[in-house]
Every structure is written in C-alpha cells, then in structure tokens.
C-alpha positions as CSV (number, residue, x, y, z in Angstrom):
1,X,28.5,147.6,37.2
2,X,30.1,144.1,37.6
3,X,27.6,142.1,39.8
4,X,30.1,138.7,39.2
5,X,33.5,140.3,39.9
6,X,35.4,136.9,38.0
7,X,35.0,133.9,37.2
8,X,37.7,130.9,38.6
9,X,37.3,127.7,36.9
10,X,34.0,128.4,35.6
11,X,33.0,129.4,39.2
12,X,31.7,133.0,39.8
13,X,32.6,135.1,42.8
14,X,29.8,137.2,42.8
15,X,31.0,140.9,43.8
16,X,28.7,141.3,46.7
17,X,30.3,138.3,48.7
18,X,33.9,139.3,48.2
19,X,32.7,142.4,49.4
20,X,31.3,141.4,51.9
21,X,34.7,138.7,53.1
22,X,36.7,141.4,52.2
23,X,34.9,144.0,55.2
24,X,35.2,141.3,57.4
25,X,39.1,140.8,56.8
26,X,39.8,144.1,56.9
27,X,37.3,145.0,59.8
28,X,38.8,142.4,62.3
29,X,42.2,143.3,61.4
30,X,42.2,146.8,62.4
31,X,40.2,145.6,65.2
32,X,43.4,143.1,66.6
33,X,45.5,146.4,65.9
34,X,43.7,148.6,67.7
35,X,42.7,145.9,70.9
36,X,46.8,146.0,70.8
37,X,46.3,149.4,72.1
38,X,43.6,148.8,74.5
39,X,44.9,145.5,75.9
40,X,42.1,143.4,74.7
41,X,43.1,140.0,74.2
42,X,43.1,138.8,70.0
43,X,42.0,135.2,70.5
44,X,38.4,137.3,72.4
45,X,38.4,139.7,69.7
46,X,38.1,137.0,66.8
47,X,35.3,135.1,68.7
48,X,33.5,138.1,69.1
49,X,34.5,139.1,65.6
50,X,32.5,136.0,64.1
51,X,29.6,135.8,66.5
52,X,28.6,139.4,65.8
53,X,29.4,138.7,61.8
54,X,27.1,136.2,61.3
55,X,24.5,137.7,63.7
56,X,24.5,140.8,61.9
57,X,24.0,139.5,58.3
58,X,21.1,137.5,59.4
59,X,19.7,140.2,61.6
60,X,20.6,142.4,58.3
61,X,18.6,140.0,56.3
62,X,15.4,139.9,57.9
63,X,15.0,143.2,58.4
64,X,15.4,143.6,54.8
65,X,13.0,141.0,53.8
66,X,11.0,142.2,56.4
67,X,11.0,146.2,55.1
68,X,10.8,144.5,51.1
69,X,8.3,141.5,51.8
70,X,6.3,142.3,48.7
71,X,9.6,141.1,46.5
72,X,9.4,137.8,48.1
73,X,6.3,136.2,49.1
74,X,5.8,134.7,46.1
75,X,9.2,133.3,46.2
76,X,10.1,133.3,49.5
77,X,13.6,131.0,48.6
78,X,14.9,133.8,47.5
79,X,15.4,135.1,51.4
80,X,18.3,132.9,50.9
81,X,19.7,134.5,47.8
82,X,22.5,136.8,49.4
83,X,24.1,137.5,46.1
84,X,21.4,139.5,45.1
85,X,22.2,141.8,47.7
86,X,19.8,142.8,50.0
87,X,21.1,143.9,53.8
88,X,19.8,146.2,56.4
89,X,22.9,147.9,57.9
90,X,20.7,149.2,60.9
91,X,19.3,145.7,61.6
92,X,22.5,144.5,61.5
93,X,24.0,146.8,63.9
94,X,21.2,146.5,66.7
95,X,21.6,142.7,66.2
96,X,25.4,143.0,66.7
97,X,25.3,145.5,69.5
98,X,23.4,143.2,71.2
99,X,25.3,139.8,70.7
100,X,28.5,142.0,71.1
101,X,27.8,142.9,74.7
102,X,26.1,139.8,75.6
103,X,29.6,138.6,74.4
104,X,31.8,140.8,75.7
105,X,30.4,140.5,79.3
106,X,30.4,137.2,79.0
107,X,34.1,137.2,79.0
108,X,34.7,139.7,81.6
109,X,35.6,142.9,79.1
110,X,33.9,146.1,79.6
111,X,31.4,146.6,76.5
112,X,32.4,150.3,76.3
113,X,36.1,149.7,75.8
114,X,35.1,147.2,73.6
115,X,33.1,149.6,71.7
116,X,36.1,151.7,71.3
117,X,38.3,148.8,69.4
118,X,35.4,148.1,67.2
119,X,34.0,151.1,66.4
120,X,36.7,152.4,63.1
121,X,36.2,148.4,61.8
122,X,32.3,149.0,61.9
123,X,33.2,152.7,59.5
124,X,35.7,150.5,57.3
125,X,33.5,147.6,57.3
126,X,30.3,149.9,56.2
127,X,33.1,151.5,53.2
128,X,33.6,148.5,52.0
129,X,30.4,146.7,51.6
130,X,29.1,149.7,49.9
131,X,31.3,149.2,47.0
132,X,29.8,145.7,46.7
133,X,26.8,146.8,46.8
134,X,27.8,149.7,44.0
135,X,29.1,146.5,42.3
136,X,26.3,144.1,42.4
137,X,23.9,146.5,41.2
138,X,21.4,146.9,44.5
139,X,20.7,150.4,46.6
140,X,20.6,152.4,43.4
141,X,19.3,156.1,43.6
142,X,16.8,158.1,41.9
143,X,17.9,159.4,38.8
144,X,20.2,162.4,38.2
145,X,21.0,164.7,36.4
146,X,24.9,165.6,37.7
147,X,28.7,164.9,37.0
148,X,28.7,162.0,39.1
149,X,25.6,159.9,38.7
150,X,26.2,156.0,37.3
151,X,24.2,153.5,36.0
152,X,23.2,150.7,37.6
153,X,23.3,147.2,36.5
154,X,19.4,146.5,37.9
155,X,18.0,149.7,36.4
156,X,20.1,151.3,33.3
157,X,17.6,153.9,31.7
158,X,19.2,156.5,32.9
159,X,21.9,157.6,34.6
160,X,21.4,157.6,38.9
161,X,22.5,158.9,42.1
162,X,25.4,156.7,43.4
163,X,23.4,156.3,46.7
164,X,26.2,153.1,47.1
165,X,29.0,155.2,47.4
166,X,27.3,158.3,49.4
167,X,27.4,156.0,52.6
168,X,30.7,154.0,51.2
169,X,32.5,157.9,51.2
170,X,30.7,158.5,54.9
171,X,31.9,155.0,56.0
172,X,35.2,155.9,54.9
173,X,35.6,159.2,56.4
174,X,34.2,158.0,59.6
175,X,36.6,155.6,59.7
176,X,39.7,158.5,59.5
177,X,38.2,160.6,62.0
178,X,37.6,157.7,64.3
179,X,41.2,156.4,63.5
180,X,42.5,159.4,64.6
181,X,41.0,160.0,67.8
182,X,42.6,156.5,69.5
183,X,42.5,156.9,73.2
184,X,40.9,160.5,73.2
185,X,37.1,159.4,73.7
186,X,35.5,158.3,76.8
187,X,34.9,154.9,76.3
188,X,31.7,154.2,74.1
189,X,31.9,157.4,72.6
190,X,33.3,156.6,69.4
191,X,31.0,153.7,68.6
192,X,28.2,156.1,69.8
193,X,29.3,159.3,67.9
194,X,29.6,156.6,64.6
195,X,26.0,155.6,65.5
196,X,24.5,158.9,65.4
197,X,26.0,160.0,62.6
198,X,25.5,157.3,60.5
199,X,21.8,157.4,61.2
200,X,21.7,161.6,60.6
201,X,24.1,160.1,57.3
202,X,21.8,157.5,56.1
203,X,17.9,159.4,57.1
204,X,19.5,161.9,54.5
205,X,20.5,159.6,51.4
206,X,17.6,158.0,51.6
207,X,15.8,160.7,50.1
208,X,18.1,160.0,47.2
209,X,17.8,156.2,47.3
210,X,15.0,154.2,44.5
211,X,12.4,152.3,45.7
212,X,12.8,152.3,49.4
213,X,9.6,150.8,50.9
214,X,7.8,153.9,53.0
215,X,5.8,153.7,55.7
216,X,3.8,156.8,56.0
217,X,5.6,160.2,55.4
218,X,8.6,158.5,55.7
219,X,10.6,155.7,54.5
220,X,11.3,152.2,56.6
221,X,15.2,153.4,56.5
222,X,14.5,156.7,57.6
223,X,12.1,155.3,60.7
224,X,15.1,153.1,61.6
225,X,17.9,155.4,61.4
226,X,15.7,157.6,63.7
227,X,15.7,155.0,66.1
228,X,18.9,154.4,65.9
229,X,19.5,158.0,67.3
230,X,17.3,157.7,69.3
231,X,18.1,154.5,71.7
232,X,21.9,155.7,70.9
233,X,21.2,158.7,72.6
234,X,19.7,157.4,75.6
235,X,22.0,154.4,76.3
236,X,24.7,157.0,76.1
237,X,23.0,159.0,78.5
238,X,21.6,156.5,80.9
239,X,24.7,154.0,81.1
240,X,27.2,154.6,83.6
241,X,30.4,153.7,81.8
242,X,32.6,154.1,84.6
C-alpha cells in the first residue's frame, strides 16, 4: 500500500488526508448538483457541508479511540494523529445527523429533503475514504486465502481480506442506486434506506475485518451498526415527514 501518496517539496501528503479532502470535494459537489434539483439554496448547503464535516471526523475520532483505547493510553497524543487513520464511520454519521438537522432547521429547510440532497454524497464520500484507508494501511482483514486478498502495509505476513474496499465497492454502488432514484423517494428515504444498509453492509464485513475490539459475542462495529438500524428504523417510523 502507499500510506504517503507523494511527496512535494520534501512535504508528504499522507494518502489518508487526500482521501479524506478528496470525499469531501466530491461529496459537496454532487450535493450543490443535486440541491439544484431540489431547490435548496448552495451558499446553505456549503455551511452545512463544513459544520457536519468537521463534526463527523471528531465524532469519528472519538468513537474510535473510544472502541481502541488500549492503543492509546499510554500515548494518548496520538488521539491527534489522523494520518494514522483511525475513524468511526457510524460515530461520524450519528454526530452529523444530528448537527445536520440541528442545522438545517435552523435555517428554515426541512431535514428530510435535506436528507435526500445529501444522502448519494454520504455513499460517494464513504467510496472514497475507503480507498484511503486501503492506502494508508488501517482496517485490514483477516487473512485469506482467495484471488483478491492484498497485503497491507501495517501487517504484510500474509496476504488479507481487502475489508477497505468491501465497504469502498458498497459505498460506490450505493451511491448509483441512490443516484438514480432522484425525486422517486419520499423524502428521508434515501438517506434512511443508505443507513440501514450500510449498517446490514458493515455488521457483515466485520466478520472479515483484523483486530476489531469485541465486546462480548460481538464486535464494537457490529453493536454500532445494529444501532444504527435500529434508531434508523424508528425515526423513520415515528417521524412525520409531511
């Protein structure tokens, strides 16, 4: 893997960061193109854009420190170390859900319609940050014997499940189908459907993931992604979105 993706001037961009910028770009662009379609105004839609960025990575952050705190206690700067990789994607979605409608209301925009502008930049955003993560090294699998298996650049004895690229393929595909179906959807029903299934997605690869701190039968992903479902599920079905 290529953890430092090149080096300017005897600066390294470190993979995981352009990854990361790059999600971001690409995520909010999509975004102004699709608020086009829904009437939502840009200038709102790049405000929210960076409020819920930088809520999410440190929301993403803690939780992974939090579900990992073994790896840093006795060096707890390392919290601050991004470059090592090291995010909770379900942290960082309940902590941008949250600032997103507290946001969004805020302003006068219905959440739900919101939700349907945001909801193919959250698939493209999760495709692309999984390639840095591929990249930098982190989120490796258990080993493997098959076609496609790769090593890593944190653990090269043998060849491993690309775990990285299992959710960057889901993000990517979730993206397409939630691409296509612009203006079909009830509104909140994309970003819900893209909840749901990324948790069903993710409780499943972690089986295949290395080193995933467990709490009981199960590990702290899994736990998370089945709440995710769960309180999915119920705001869906308790909210009226009319």
């Amino acid at each position: 893997m290529r953890p430092i993706l090149v080096e300017l001037f005897n600066f390294p961009l470190y993979s995981y960061g352009v990854m990361i910028t790059l999600a971001f770009s690409v995520g909010l662009a999509l975004a102004l193109r699709n608020g086009k379609y829904w009437g939502i105004a840009e200038g709102f839609l790049v405000d929210l854009a960076v409020l819920v960025m930088l809520a999410a990575i440190i929301a993403a952050r803690l939780t992974y420190v939090a579900m990992a705190w073994e790896d840093y206690v006795r060096e707890p700067l390392r919290v601050f170390a991004l470059r090592e990789g090291g995010l909770s994607f379900q942290g960082g979605l309940l902590a941008g859900f949250i600032v997103g409608v507290w946001y969004t209301r805020r302003k006068g925009y219905s959440p739900w319609v919101v939700a349907e502008v945001v909801a193919p930049s959250l698939a493209m955003g999760l495709a692309i940050t999984r390639i840095g993560c591929l990249l930098n090294g982190c989120c490796f699998g258990i080993p493997a014997d098959l076609p496609w298996a790769l090593y890593s650049s944190r653990a090269q004895d043998v060849p491993r499940h690309p775990t990285q690229l299992y959710e960057s393929v889901f993000g990517l595909a979730m993206f397409l189908w939630l691409w296509s179906r612009r203006g079909k959807s009830r509104p909140g029903d994309s970003l819900g459907v893209f909840f749901i299934a990324y948790g069903l997605a993710r409780f499943i690869i972690e089986h295949f993931r290395a080193g995933a701190p467990t709490l009981g039968p199960l590990t702290w992903g899994q736990w998370a992604s089945l709440l995710l479902i769960l309180l999915t599920g119920l705001v869906l079905r308790k909210t009226d979105r009319n």
